[in-house]
Residue frames relative to the residue before (quaternion, step in Angstrom):
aa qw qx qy qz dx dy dz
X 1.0000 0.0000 0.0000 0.0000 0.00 0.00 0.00
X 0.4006 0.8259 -0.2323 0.3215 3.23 1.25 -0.51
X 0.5290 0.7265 0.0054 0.4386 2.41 0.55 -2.33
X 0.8682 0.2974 0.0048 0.3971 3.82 -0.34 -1.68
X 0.3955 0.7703 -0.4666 0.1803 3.36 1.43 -0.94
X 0.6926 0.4346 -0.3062 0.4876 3.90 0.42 -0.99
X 0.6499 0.5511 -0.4507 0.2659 3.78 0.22 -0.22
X 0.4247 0.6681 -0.3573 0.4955 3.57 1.21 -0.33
X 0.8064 0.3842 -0.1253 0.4317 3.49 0.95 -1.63
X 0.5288 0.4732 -0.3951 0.5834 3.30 1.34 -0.74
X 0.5144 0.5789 -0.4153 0.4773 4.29 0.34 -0.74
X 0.6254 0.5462 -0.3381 0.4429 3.88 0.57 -2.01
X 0.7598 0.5506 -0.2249 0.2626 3.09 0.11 -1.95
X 0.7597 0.4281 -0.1941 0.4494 3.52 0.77 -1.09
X 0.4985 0.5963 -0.3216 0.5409 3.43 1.59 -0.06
X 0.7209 0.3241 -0.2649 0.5523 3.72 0.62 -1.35
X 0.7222 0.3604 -0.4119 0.4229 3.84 0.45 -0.26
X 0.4218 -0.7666 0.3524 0.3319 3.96 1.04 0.20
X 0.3876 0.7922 -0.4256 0.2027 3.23 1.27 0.95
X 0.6691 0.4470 -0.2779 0.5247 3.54 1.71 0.20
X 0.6875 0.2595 -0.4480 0.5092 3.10 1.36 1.09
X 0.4976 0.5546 -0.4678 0.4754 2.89 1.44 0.86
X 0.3063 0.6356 -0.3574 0.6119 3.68 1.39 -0.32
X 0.7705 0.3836 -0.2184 0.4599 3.68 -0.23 -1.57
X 0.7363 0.4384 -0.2831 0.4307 3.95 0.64 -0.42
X 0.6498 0.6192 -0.1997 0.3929 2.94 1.63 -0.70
X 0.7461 0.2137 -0.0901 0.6242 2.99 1.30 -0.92
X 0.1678 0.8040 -0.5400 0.1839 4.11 1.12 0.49
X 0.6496 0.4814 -0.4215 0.4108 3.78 0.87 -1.26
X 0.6530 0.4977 -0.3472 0.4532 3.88 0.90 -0.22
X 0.6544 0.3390 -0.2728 0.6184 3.66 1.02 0.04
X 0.2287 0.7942 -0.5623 -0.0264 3.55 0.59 1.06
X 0.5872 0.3951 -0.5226 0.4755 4.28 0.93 0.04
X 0.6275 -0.6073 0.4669 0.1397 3.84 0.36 0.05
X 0.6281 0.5011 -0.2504 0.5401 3.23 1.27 -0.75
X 0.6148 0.4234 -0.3323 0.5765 3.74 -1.61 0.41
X 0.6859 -0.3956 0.4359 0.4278 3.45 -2.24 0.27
X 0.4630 -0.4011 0.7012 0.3648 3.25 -1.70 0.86
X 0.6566 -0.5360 0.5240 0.0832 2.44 -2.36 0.82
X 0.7328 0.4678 -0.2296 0.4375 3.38 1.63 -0.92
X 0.7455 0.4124 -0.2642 0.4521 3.17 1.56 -0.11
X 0.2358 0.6841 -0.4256 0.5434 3.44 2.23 0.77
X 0.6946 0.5404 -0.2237 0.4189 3.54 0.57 -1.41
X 0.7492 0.3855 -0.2173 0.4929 3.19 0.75 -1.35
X 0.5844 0.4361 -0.4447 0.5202 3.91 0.71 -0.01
X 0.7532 0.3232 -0.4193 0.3903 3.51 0.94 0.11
X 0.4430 0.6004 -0.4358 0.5033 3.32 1.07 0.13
X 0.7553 0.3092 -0.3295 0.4747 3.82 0.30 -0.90
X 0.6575 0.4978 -0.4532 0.3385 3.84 0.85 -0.22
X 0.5899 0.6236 -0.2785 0.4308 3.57 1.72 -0.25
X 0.5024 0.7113 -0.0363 0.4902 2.58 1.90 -0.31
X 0.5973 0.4352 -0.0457 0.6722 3.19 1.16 -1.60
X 0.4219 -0.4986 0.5747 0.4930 4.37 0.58 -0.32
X 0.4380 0.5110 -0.7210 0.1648 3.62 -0.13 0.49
X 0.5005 -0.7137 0.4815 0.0907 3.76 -1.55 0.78
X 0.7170 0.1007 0.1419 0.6750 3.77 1.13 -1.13
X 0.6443 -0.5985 0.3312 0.3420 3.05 -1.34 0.93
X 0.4495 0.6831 -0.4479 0.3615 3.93 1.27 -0.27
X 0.8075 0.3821 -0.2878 0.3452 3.54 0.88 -0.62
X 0.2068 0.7690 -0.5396 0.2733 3.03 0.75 1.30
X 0.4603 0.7297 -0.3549 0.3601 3.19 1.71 -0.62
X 0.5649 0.6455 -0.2858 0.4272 3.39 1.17 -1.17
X 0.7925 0.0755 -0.3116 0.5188 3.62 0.75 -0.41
X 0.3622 0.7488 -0.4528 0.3211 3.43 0.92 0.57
X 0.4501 0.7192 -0.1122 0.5173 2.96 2.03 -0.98
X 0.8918 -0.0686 -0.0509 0.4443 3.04 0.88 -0.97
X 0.1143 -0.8950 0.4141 0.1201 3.01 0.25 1.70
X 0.4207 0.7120 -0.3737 0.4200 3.57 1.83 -1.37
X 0.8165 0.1803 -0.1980 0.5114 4.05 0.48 -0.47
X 0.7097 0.4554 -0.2011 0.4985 3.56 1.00 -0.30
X 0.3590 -0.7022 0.5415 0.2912 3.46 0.83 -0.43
X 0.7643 -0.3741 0.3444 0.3966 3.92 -1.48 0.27
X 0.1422 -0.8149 0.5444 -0.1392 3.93 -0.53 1.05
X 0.2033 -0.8483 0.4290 0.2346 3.34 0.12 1.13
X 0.6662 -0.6653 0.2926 0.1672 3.26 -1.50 -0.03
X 0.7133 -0.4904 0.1565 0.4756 3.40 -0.66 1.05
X 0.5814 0.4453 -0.4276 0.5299 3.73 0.62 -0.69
X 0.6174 0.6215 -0.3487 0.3331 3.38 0.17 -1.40
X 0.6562 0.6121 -0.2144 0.3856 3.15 0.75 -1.56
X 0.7142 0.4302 -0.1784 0.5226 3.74 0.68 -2.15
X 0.6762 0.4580 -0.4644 0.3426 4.04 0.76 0.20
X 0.5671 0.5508 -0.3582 0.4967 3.28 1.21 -0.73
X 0.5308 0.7526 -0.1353 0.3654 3.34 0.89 -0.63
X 0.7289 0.3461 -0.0170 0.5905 2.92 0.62 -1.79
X 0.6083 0.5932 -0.2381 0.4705 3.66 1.07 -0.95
X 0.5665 0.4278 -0.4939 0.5022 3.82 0.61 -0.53
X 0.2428 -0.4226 0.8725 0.0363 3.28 -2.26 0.84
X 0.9505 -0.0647 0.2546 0.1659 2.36 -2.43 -0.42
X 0.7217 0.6479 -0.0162 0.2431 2.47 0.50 -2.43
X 0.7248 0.4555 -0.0210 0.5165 2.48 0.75 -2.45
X 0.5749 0.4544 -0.4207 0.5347 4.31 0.78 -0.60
X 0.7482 0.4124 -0.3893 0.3444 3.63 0.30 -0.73
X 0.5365 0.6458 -0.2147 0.4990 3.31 1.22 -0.29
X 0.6291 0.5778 -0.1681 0.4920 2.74 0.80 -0.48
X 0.7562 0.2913 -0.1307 0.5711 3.40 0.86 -1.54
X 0.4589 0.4223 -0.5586 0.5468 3.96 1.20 0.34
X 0.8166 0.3269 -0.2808 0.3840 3.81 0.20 -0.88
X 0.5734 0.2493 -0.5745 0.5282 3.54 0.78 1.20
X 0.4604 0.5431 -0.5984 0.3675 3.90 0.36 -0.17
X 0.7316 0.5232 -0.2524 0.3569 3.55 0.61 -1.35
X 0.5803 0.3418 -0.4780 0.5638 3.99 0.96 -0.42
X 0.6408 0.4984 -0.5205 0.2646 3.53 0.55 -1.25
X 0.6484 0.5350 -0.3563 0.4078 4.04 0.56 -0.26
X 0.4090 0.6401 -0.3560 0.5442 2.78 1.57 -0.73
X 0.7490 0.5379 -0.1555 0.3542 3.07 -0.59 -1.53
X 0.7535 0.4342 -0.1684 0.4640 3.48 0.52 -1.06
X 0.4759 0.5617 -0.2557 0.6266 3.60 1.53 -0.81
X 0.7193 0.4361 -0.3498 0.4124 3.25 0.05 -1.00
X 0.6249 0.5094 -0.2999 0.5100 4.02 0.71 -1.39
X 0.6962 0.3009 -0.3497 0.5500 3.68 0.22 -0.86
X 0.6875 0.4333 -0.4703 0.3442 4.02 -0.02 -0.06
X 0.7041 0.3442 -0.3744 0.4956 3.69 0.80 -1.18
X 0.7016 0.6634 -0.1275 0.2267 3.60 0.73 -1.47
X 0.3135 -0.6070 0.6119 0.3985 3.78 -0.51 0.53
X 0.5514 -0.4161 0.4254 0.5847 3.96 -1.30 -0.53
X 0.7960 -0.2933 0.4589 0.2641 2.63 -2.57 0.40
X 0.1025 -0.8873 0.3914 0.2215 3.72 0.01 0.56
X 0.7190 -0.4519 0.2210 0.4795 3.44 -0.95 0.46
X 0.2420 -0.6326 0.6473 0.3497 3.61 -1.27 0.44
X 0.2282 -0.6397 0.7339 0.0147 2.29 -2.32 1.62
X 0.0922 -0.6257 0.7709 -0.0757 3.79 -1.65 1.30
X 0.8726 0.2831 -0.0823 0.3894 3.17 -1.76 0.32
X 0.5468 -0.4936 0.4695 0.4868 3.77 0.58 0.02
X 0.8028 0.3411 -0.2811 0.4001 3.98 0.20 0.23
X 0.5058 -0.6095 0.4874 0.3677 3.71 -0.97 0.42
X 0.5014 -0.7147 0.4830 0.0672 3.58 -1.19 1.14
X 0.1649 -0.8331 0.5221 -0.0785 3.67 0.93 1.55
X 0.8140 0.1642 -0.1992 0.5203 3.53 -0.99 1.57
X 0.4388 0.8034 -0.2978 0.2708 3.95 1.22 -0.42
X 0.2798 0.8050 -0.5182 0.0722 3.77 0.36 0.04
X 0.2171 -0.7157 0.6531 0.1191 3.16 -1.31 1.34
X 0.4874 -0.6834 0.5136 0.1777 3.26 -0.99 0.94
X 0.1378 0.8096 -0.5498 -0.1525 3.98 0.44 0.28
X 0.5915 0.6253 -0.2920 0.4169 3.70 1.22 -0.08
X 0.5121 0.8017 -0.1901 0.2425 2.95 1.63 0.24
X 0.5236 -0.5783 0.5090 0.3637 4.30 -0.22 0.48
X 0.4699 -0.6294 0.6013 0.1468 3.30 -0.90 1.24
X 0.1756 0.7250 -0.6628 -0.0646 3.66 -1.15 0.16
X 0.1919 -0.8398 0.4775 0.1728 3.47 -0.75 0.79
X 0.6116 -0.7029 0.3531 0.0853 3.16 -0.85 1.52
């Protein structure tokens, strides 16, 4: 359980910054009976399982597992249509409707949040230091 503890928050996060109902607008022309898992909140269970170290679209099971903290998670098939269904279009969307929480998001940190304070090492504060937290995983 451990292990998972952040997915709940990574799940929270994309809620308070309206990027899983922005996801869900983005990709709506693919959900044309409405019924079943929104599309924007399909996406976002795959984002947090990439997240969580999941590898392939099978490990969705992992939060399927936990619905009591995760809520209902659709199913691998389910998943590979939404999938298979994005175009162009539907990717660019997509990357307008995360630019837009990411601003979100950022707004939000400067409103509740004093600043990002200075990094400290060694007993002393770390003048000129910038952590990138907006930054592109690469794996080493």
């Amino acid at each position: 359980m451990i292990n998972h503890a952040g997915s709940r928050l990574l799940a929270d996060l994309a809620n308070a910054t309206g990027l899983t109902a922005a996801f869900t607008d983005a990709l709506r022309r693919l959900w044309p009976r409405g019924t079943g898992h929104v599309p924007g909140r399909i996406a976002m269970d795959l984002a947090v399982m990439l997240a969580d170290g999941g590898e392939a679209i099978t490990d969705l099971a992992l939060l399927r597992d936990q619905a009591e903290a995760l809520g209902p998670v659709a199913s691998t098939p389910t998943a590979w249509r939404l999938l298979a269904s994005i175009d162009p279009a539907a990717r660019a969307a997509l990357r307008a409707a995360r630019a837009a929480a990411l601003e979100v998001a950022w707004i939000q940190a400067t409103d509740s949040s004093p600043a990002i304070p200075a990094a400290h090492a060694g007993g002393r504060d770390l003048a000129g230091l910038n952590l990138d937290i907006d930054a592109t995983f690469v794996t080493c």
